[in-house]
SENU-959394 format. One record per residue (C-alpha): residue in three letters; x, y, z. Coordinates in steps of 0.02 Angstrom, whole numbers, plus 32768, in hexadecimal, padded with zeros to 4 digits. Layout:
BEGIN
SITE  type     u     v     w
SITE   ALA     X     Y     Z
...
// end
This chain:
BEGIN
SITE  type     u     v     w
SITE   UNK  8000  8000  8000
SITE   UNK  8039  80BD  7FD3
SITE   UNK  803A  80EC  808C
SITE   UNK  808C  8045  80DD
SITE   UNK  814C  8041  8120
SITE   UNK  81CE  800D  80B3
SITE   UNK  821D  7F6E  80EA
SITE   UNK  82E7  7F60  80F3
SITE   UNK  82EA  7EFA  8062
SITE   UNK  8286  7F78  8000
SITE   UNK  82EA  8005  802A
SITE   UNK  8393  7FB3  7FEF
SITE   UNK  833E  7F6D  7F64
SITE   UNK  831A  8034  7F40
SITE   UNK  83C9  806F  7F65
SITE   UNK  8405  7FF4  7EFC
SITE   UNK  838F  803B  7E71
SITE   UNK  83AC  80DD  7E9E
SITE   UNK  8467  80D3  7EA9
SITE   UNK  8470  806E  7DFA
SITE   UNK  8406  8102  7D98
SITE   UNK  8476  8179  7DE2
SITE   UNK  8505  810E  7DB5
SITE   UNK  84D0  8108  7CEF
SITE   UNK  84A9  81AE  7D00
SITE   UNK  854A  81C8  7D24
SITE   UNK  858A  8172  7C91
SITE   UNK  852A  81D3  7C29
SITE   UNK  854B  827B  7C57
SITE   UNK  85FD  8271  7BED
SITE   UNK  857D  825C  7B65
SITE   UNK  84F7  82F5  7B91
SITE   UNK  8551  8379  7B3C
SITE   UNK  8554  8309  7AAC
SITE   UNK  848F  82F3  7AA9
SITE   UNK  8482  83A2  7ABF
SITE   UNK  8500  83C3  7A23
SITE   UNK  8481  837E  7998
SITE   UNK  83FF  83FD  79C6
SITE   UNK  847E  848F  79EE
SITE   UNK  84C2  8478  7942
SITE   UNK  840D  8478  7900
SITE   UNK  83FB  8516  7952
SITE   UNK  8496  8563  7920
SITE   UNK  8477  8533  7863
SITE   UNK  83B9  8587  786D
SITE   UNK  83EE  8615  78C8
SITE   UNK  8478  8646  784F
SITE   UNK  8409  863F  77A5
SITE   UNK  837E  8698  7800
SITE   UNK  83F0  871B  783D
SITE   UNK  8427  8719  779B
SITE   UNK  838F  8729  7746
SITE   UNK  834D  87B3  77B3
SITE   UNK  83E4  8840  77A7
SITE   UNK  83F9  87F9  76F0
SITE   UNK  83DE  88A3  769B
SITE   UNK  8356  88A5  7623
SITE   UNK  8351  88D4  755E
SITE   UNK  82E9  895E  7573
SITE   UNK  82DA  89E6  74DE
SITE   UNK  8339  8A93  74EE
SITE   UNK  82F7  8B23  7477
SITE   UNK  837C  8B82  741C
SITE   UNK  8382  8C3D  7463
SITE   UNK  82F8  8CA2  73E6
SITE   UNK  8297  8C07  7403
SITE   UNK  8272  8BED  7355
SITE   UNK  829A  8B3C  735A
SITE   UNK  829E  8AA7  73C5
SITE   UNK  832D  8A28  73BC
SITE   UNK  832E  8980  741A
SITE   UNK  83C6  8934  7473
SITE   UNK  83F6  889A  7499
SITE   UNK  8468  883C  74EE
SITE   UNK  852C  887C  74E9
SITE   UNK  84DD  8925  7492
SITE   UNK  84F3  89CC  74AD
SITE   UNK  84A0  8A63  7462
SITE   UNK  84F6  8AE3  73FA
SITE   UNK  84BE  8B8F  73B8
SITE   UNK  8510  8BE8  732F
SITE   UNK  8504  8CA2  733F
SITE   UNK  8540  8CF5  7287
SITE   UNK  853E  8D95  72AD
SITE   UNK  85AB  8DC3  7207
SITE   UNK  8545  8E32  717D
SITE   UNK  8536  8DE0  70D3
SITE   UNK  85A3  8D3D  7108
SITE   UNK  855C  8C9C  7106
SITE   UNK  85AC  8C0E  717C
SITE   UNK  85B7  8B58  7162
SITE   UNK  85F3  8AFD  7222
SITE   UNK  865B  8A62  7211
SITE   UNK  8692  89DA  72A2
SITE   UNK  86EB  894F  72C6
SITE   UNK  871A  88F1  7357
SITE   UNK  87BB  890C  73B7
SITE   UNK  87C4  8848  73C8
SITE   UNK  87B6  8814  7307
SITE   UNK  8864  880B  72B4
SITE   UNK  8887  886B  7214
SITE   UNK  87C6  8892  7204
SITE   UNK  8778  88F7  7177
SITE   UNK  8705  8970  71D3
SITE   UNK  8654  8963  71C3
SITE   UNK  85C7  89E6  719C
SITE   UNK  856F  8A05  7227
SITE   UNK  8500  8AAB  71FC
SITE   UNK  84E1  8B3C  7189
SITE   UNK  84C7  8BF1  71C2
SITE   UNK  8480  8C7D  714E
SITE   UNK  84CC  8D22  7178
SITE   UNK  846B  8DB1  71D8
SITE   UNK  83F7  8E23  719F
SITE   UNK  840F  8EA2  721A
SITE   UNK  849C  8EE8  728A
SITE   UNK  848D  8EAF  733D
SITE   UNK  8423  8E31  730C
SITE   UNK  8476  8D91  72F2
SITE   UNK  842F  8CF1  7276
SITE   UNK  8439  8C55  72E9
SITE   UNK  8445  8BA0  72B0
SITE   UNK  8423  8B04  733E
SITE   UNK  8486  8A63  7326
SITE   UNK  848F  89E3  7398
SITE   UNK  855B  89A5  73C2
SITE   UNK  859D  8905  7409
SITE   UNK  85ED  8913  74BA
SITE   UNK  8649  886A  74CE
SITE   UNK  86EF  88B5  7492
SITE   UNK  873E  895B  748C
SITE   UNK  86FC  89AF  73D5
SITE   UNK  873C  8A29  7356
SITE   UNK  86ED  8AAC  730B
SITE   UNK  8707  8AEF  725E
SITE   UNK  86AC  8B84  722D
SITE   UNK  86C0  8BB3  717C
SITE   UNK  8679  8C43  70EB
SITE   UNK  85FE  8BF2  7080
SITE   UNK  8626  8C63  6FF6
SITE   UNK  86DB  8C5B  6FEF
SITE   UNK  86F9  8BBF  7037
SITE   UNK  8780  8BFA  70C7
SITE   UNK  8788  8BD3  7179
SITE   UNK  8750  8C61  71EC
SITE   UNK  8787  8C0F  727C
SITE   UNK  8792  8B5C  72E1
SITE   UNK  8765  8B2C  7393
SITE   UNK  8798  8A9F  73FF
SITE   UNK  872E  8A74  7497
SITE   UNK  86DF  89E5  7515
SITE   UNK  8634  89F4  74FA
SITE   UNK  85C0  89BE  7592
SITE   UNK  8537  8941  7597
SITE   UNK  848F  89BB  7584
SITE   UNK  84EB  8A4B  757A
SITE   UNK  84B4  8AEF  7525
SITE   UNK  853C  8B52  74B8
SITE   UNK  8557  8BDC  7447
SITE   UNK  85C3  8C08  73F6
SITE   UNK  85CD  8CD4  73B0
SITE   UNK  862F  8CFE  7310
SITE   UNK  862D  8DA8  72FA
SITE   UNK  86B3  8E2F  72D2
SITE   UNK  8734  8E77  734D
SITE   UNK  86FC  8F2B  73AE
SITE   UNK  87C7  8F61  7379
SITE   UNK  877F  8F9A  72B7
SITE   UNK  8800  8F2C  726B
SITE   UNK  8774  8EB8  721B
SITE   UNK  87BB  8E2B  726B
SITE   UNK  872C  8D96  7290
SITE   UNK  872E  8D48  7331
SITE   UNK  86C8  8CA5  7377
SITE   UNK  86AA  8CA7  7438
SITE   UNK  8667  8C14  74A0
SITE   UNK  85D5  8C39  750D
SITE   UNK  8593  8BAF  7598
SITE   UNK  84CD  8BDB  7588
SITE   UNK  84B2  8B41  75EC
SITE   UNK  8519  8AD1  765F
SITE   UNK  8520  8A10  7627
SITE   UNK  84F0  8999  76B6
SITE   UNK  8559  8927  771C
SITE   UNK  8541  8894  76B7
SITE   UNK  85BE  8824  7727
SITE   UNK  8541  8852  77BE
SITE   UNK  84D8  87BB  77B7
SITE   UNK  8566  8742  779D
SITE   UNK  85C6  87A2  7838
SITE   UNK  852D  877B  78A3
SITE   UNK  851A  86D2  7866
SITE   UNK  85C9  86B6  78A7
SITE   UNK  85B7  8709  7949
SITE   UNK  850F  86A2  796B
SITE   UNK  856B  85FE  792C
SITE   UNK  85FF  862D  799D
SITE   UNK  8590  864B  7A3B
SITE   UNK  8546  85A2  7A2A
SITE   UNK  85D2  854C  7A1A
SITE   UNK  8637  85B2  7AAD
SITE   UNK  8594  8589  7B16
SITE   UNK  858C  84BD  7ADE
SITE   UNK  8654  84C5  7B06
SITE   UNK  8627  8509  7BB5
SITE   UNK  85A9  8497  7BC2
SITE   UNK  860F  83FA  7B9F
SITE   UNK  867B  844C  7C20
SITE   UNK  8617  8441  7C99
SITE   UNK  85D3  8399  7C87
SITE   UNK  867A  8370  7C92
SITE   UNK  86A6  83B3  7D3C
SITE   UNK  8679  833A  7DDA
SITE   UNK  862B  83BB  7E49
SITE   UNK  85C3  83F4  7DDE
SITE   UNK  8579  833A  7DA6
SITE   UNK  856A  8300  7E3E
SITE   UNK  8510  839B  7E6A
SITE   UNK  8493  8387  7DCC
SITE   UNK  848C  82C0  7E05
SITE   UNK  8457  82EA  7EA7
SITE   UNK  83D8  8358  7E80
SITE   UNK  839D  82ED  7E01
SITE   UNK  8385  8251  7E74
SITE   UNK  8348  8298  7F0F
SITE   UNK  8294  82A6  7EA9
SITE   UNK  82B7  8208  7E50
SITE   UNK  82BE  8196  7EED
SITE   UNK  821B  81D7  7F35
SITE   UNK  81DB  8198  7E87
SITE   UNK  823C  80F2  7EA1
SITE   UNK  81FD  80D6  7F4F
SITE   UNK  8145  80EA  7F12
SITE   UNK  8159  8083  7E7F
SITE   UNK  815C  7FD2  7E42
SITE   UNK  81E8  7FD3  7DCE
SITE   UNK  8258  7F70  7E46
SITE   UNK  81E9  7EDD  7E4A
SITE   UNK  8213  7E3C  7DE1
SITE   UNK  81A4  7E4E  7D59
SITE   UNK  81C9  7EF0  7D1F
SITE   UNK  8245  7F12  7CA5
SITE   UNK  82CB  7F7C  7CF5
SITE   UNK  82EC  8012  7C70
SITE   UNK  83A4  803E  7CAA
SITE   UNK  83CF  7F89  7C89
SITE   UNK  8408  7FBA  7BD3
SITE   UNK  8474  802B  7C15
SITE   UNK  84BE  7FD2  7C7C
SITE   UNK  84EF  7F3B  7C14
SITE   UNK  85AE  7F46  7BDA
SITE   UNK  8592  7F55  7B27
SITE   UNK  8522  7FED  7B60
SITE   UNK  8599  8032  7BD4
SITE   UNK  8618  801A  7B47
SITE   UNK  85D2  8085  7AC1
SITE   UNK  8593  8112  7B38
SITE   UNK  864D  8133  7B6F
SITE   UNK  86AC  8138  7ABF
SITE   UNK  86FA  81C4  7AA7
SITE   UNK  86D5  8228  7A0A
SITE   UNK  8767  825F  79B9
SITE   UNK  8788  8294  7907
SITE   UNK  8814  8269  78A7
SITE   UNK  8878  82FD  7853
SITE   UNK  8862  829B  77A6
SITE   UNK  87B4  82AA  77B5
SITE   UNK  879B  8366  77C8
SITE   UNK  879C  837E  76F9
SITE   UNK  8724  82E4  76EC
SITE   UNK  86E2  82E7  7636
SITE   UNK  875C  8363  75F2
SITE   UNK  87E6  8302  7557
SITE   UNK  886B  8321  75BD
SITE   UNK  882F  82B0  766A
SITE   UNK  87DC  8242  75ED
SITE   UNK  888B  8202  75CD
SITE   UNK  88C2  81FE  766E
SITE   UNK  8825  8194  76A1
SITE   UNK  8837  812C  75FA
SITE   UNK  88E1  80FF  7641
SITE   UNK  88AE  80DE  76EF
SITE   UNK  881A  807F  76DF
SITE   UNK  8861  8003  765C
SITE   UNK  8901  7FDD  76AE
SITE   UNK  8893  7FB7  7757
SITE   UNK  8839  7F3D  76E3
SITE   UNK  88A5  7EDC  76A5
SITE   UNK  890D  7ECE  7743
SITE   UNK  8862  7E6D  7785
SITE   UNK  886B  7E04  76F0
SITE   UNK  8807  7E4B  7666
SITE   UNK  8826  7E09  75BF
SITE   UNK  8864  7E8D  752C
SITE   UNK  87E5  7E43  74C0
SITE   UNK  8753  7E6D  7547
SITE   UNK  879D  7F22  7550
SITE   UNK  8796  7F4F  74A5
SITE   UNK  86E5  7F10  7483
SITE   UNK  86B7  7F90  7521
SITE   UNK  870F  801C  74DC
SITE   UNK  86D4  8004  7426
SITE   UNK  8611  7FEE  748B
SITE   UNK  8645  80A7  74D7
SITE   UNK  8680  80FF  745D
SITE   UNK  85FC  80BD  73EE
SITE   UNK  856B  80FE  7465
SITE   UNK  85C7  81A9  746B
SITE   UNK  85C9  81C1  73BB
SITE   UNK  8514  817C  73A0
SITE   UNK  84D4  81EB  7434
SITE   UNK  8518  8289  73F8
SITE   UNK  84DD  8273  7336
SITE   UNK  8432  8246  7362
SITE   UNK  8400  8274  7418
SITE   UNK  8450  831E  7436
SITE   UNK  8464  8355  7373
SITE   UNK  8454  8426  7382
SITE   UNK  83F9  83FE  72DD
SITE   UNK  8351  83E7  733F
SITE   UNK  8358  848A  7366
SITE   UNK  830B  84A5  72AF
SITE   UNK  82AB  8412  72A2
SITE   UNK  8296  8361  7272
SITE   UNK  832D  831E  7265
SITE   UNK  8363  82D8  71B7
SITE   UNK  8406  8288  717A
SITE   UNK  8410  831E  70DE
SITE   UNK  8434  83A6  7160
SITE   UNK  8477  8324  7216
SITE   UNK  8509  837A  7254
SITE   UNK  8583  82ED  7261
SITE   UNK  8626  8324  72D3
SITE   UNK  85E6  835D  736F
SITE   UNK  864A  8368  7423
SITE   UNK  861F  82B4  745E
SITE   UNK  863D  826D  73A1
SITE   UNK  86E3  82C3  73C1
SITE   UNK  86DD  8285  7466
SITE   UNK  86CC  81DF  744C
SITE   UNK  875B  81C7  73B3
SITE   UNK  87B8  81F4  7434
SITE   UNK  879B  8198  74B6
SITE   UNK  87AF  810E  7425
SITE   UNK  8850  8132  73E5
SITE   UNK  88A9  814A  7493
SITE   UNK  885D  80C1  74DD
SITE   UNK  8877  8041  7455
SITE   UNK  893B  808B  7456
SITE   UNK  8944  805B  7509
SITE   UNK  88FD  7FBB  750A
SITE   UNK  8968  7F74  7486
SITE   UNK  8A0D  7FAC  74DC
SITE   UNK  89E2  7FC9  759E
SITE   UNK  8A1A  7F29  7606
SITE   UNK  89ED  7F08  76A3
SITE   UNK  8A3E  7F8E  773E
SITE   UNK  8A51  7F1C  77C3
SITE   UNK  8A14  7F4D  7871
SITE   UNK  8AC6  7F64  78A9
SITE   UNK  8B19  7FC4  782E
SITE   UNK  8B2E  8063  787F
SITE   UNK  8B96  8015  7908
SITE   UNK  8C0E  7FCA  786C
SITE   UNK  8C99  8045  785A
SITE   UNK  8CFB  7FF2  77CD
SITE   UNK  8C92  8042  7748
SITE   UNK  8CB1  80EF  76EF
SITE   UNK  8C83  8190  7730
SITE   UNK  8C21  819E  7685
SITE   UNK  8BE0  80F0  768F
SITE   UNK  8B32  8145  7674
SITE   UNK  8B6A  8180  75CF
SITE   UNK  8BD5  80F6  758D
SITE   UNK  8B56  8075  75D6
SITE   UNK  8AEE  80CC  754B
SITE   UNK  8B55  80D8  74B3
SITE   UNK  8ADB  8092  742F
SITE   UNK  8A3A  80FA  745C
SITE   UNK  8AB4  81A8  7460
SITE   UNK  8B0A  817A  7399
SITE   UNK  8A57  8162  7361
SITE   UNK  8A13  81F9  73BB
SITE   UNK  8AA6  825E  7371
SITE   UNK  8A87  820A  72BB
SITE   UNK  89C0  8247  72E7
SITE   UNK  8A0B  82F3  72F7
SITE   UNK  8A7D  82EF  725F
SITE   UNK  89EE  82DA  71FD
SITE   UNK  8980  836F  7248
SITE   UNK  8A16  83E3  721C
SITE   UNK  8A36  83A0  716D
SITE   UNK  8972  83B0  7155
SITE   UNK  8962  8456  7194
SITE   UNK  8A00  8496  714E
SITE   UNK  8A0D  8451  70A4
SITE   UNK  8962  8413  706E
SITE   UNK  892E  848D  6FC7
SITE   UNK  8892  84E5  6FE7
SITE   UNK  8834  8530  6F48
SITE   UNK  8826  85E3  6F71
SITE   UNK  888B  85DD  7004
SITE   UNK  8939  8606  703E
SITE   UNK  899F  8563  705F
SITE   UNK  89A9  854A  7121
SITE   UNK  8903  85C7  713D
SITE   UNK  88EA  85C9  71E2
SITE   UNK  8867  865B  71F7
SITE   UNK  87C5  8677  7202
SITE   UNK  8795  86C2  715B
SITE   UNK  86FB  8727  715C
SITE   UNK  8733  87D2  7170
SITE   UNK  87CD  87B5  71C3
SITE   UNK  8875  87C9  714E
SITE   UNK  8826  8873  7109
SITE   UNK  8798  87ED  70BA
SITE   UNK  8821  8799  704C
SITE   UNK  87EB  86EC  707B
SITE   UNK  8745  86E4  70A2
SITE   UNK  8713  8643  7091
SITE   UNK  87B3  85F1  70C4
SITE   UNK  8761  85CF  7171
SITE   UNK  87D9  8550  71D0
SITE   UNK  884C  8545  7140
SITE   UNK  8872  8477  712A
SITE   UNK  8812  8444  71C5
SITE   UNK  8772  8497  7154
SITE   UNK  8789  8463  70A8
SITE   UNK  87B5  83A6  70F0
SITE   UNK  8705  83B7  714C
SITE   UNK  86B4  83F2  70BE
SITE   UNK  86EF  838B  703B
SITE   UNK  86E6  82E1  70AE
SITE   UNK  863C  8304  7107
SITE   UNK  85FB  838E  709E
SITE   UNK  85A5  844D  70D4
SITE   UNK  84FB  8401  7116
SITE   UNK  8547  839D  7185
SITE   UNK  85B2  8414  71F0
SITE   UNK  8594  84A3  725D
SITE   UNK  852F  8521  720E
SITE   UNK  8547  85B2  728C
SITE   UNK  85F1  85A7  72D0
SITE   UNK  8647  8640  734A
SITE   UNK  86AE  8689  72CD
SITE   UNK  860F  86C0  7263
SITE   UNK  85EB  873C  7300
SITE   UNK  8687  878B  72FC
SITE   UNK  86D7  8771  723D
SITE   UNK  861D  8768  71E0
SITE   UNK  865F  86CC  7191
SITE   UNK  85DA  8687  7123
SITE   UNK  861C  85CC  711B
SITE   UNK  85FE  8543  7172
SITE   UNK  8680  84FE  71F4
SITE   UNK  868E  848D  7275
SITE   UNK  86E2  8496  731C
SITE   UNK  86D9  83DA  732C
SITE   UNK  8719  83B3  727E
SITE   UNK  878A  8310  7252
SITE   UNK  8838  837A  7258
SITE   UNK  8820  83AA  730A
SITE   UNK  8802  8317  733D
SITE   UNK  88C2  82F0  732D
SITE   UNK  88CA  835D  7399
SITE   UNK  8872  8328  7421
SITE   UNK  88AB  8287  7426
SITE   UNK  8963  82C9  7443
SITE   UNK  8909  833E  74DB
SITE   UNK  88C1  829F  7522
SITE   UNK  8951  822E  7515
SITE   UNK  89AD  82C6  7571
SITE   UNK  8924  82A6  75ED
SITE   UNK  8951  81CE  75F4
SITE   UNK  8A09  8220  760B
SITE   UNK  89CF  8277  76B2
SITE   UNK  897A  81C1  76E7
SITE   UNK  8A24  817F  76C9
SITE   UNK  8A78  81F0  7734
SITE   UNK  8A05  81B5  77CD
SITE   UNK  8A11  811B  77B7
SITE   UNK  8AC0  80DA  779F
SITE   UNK  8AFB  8161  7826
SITE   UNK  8A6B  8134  78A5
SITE   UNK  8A95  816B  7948
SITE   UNK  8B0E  81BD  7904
SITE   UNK  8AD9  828D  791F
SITE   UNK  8B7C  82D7  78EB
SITE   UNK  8B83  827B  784C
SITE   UNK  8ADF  8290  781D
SITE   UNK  8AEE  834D  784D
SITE   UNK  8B84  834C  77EF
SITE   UNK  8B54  8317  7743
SITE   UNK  8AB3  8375  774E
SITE   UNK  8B20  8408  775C
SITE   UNK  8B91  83D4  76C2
SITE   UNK  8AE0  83A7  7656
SITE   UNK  8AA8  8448  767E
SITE   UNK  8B45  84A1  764C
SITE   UNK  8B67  8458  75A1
SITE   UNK  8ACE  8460  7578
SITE   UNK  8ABA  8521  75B5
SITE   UNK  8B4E  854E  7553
SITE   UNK  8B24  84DE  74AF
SITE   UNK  8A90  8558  74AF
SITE   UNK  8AEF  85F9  74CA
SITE   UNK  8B6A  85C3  7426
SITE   UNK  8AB4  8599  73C3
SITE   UNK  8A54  862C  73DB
SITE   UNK  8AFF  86A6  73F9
SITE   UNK  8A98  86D0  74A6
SITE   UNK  8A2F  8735  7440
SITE   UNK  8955  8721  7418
SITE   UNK  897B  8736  7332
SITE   UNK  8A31  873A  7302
SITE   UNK  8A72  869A  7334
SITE   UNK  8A9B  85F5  72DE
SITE   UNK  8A04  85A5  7310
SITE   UNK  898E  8610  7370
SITE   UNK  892D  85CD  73F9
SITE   UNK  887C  85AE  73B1
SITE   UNK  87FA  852F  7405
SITE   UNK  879A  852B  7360
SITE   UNK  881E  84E0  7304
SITE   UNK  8847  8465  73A8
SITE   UNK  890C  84B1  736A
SITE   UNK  89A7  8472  73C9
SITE   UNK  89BD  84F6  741D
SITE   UNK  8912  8500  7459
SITE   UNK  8937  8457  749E
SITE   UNK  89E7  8470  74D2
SITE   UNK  899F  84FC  7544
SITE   UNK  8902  84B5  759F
SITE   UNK  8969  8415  75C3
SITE   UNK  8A01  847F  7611
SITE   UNK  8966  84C2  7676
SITE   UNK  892E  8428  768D
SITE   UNK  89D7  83EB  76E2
SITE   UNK  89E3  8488  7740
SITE   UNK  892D  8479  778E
SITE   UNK  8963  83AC  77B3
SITE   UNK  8A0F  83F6  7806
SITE   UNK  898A  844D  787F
SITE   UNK  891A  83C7  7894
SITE   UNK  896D  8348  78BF
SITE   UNK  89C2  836C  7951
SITE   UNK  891B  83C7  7985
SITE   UNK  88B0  8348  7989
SITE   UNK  890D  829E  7963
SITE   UNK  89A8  82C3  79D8
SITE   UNK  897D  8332  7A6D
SITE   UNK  88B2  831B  7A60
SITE   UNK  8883  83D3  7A80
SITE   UNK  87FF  83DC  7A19
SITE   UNK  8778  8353  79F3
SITE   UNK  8752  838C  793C
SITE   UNK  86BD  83D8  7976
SITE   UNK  863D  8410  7921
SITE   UNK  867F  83CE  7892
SITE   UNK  867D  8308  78C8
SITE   UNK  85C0  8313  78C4
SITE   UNK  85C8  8330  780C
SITE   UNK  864F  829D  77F8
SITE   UNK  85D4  8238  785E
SITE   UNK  8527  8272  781E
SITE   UNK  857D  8237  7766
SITE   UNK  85B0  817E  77A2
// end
């Protein structure tokens, strides 16, 4: 009954209970902050697009200043006003970007001269704000520049700009810049995004802290089961035919799982970018075949992987949906995960037919080289090297009709319009004449920019070279960890050297300059010095890593492992 005496044998019965619950509670509270990281995350994600979304600043219209005419602006626009304030001279306003190398300028707006003195004829044109611009204001008549402006345009912004003669009576013409209207902070929302993200994470941190710290716990557990064994004593769950909910916890394989420790790798930070993809390719197939797995069994997986990459990103995520049915006349056929997978394909298949087996002791053998990770590898690097000889010889010395031998630009308008549709140069006409212009990329980046008119694709076949040398770099770095495991100041040491050569290979390509080296760095073209570069940064960001979280443990890889884990 609810109001007889607990017996002695009920009581410890209860303590046992109650001491067990707080026991796996215990257990758990390692894990709490965990729990709690899922939602904070959550929170941290919805928080930053909404604050994002909310000081995002809107398109709204701005008149022009005699408010004869209403102009709308978009995204990365400004508004400019031309004041021509010059009697009987007509103007015709040119621009072109600060960013676009060796670019004809492009007509922006006419302005008919002014009828009256003191009364100027104005002109609205909206102007692109993602890069500094220059203005060129010339005589329509006579065909002369009257003068030229450079200037960062802001984001909404409302300009003028006055060209009228000089007070001195000399006749000279002068063109000033006037700020009608401030442009808007458009870095705000992103700045409070970060701040928001950064608070939650500072206040999970704290959080985890706590959990962490005894007196605090036990404080929480005490609290916690002073209410729950009044609810213990007045209950039935102790009795033999109930099923005792803290029993999973407390079984081993329970306990087990509830206290490992969640720790990300330094390998897997760049999860899903080429240049981990080798180091994982590396990893995961030498672990598998030191556990026995045949060669044969390998390559029917990786052929299955590659195979489902390719397939997914041709007919599941084409961007030709975007503008309807889709329909083999007009498929875009390279793609990211096409590349993706050839990839994965080439580098994998190179490993598995000349990786042996690293047994589990080999780090503590110190007969071998100091570049046993290279020499160990001497097949894959000649035909990675004879991979690369043929991307220069192609890009270099493959005839283009119309085109400069070894093009590398980006046609359009760029080169003073020369070579406009010399897109890509040999990586182009290869794609064009082997897959054909309705199956590539329609609206590539350098359209925006050089107003090419050709197709080109980012993710073409010559690129792909390319990448297969960046991710066979990567299988280079999974090397490195593994022959020297437990080995931190070898590891630390050849990261160092990787990310050395390779820093200064790109400094000879590209002459440390954006346009007048060798081989400029240029991610549409996947060129070697574009890889050259992100792998020395890849090295560099592994010589930080590593010691980080692999060596001294001071940081988990949070938030990032949730990511790693959320994708398997």
């Amino acid at each position: 009954m609810s109001g007889a005496r607990p017996t002695a044998e009920e009581r410890r019965r209860t303590a046992g209970l109650g001491g067990r619950w707080a026991e796996a509670k215990a257990s758990d509270s390692d894990m709490n902050a965990e729990r709690v990281a899922g939602p904070a995350l959550a929170a941290l994600l919805l928080a930053s697009v909404l604050s994002a979304a909310l000081l995002a600043p809107g398109d709204s219209p701005e008149p022009d200043l005699d408010q004869r005419k209403h102009v709308a602006l978009k995204m990365d626009q400004a508004l400019l006003l031309i004041h021509n304030e010059l009697l009987g001279t007509n103007l015709a306003v040119y621009w072109k970007s600060e960013y676009c190398y060796h670019c004809l300028y492009q007509f922006l707006v006419n302005v008919s001269y002014s009828g009256k003195s003191g009364k100027p004829s104005i002109a609205a044109t909206p102007l692109s704000t993602q890069h500094g611009s220059i203005l060129q204001i010339n005589d329509s008549l006579e065909e002369k520049e009257i003068c030229r402006l450079e200037y960062k345009f802001g984001e909404f912004g409302n300009y003028s700009v006055l060209v009228k003669h000089t007070s001195n009576g000399l006749g000279e013409i002068t063109c000033d810049l006037v700020v009608n209207k401030n442009p808007v902070d458009s870095n705000l929302p992103v700045t409070i995004a970060f701040l928001i993200g950064l608070a939650l994470i500072v206040a999970l941190s704290l959080l985890r802290l706590l959990m962490s710290l005894y007196d605090f716990n036990n404080w929480i557990s005490k609290a916690i089961n002073s209410r729950e064994t009044d609810r213990l004593i007045n209950s039935d769950l102790g009795s033999p035919n109930r099923e005792d909910p803290l029993s999973a916890v407390c079984q081993p394989e329970a306990r087990h799982l509830s206290t490992l420790p969640h720790r990300l790798r330094s390998v897997d930070t760049f999860r899903g970018f080429v240049f981990i993809m080798g180091s994982s390719i590396f990893l995961s197939m030498t672990s598998l075949l030191q556990r026995g797995c045949s060669k044969f069994r390998l390559l029917g997986k990786i052929t299955w992987r590659s195979f489902l990459l390719i397939y997914i990103g041709i007919f599941i995520v084409n961007p030709n949906y975007c503008i309807g049915p889709l329909s083999w006349d007009k498929i875009r056929i390279p793609g990211v995960l096409q590349r993706l997978g050839m990839t994965y394909f080439v580098v994998a298949v190179l490993e598995l037919l000349f990786t042996k087996s690293v047994p589990e002791n080999y780090a503590s053998e110190r007969t071998y080289s100091s570049l046993q990770d290279i020499f160990s590898s001497w097949p894959q690097w000649l035909l990675i090297l004879m991979l690369e000889s043929v991307w220069l010889g192609l890009t270099f010395l493959l005839p283009v009709p119309g085109c400069p031998t070894g093009y590398l630009g980006p046609g359009g308008i760029g080169d003073l319009g020369k070579y406009s549709n010399c897109t890509g140069g040999a990586a182009g006409y290869i794609d064009h004449l082997f897959l054909g212009d309705d199956h590539l990329y329609q609206h590539p980046s350098s359209s925006v920019l050089y107003h090419t008119e050709v197709a080109y694709d980012p993710e073409g076949i010559l690129g792909t070279i390319n990448s297969i040398m960046m991710a066979f770099l990567g299988a280079q770095a999974g090397k490195i960890l593994l022959y020297y495991k437990d080995q931190t100041k070898s590891i630390l040491i050849r990261f160092t050297a990787w990310c050395c050569i390779l820093g200064i290979i790109s400094v000879a390509l590209t002459k440390a300059s954006a346009n007048d080296g060798f081989i400029p760095i240029n991610k549409n073209l996947w060129s070697i010095s574009y890889v050259t570069t992100l792998s020395s940064f890849a090295f560099f960001i592994f010589l930080v890593l590593y010691p980080v979280v692999d060596v001294k443990g001071l940081w988990s890889g949070a938030p990032f492992i949730y990511l790693v884990e959320a994708g398997g």
